[in-house]
C-alpha positions as CSV (number, residue, x, y, z in Angstrom):
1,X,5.7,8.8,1.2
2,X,5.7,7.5,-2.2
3,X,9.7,7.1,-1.9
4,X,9.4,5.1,1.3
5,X,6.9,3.0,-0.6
6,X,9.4,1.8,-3.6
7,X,12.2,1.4,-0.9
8,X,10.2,-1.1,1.2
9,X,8.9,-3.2,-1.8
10,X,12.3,-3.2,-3.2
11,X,13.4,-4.4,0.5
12,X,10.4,-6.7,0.5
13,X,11.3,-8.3,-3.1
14,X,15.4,-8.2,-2.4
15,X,14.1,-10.4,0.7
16,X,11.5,-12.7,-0.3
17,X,12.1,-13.1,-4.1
18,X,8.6,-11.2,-5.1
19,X,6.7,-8.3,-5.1
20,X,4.3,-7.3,-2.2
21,X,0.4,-6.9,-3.1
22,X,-0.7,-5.7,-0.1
23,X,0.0,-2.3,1.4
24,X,-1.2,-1.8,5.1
25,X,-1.6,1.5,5.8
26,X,-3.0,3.5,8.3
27,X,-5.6,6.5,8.1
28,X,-3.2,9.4,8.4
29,X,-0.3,8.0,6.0
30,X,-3.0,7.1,3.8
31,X,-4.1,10.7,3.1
32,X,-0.2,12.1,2.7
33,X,-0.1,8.9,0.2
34,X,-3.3,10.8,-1.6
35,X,-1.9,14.0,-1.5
36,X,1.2,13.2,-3.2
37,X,-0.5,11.2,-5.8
38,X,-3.2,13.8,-6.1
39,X,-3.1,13.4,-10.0
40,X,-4.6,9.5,-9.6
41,X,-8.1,10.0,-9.1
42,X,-10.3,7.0,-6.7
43,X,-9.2,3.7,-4.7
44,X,-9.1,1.9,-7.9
45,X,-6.3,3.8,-9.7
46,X,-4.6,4.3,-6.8
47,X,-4.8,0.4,-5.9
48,X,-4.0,-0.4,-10.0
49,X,-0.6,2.6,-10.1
50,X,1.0,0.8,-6.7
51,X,-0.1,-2.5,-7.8
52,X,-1.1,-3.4,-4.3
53,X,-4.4,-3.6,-2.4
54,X,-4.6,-1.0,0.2
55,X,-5.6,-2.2,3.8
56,X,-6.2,0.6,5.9
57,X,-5.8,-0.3,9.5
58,X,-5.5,2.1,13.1
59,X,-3.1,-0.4,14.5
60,X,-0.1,0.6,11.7
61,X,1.6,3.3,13.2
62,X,4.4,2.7,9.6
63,X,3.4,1.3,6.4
64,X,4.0,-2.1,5.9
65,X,3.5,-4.4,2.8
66,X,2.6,-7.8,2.8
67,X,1.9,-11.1,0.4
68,X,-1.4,-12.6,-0.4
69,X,-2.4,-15.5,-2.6
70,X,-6.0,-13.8,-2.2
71,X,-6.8,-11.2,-4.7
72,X,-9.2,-8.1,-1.8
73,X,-11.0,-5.6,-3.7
74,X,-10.7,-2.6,-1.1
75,X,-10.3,-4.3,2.5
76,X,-10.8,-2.1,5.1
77,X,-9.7,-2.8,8.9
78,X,-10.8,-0.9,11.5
């Protein structure tokens, strides 16, 4: 999961000219994300060692990162 992560931000950067910040995510990907980062402890490590804030949505069958001017503090959709 993690190596899917750094390919699709380096996509998202090689396209766009910056870094994402936001990482849409859905339940299921989000615990295999957990599980291979089991060392980083809580939502706010977790949200400071990807530099992104984690949105955690039903409706995203893949990850997918995004750009936001607005800095979210653990936005959950549902």
């Amino acid at each position: 999961m993690l190596s899917f992560l750094i390919q699709i931000a380096n996509e998202f950067e090689n396209e766009h000219g910056y870094r994402p910040n936001v990482l849409y995510i859905n339940p299921q990907h989000f615990k295999s994300l957990q599980g291979a980062l089991s060392e980083i402890r809580g939502l706010d490590a977790l949200t400071r060692f990807l530099g992104m804030e984690i949105v955690l949505s039903n409706e995203s069958s893949q990850p997918h990162l995004a750009w936001s001017p607005v800095e979210w503090k653990h936005a959950v959709v549902v």
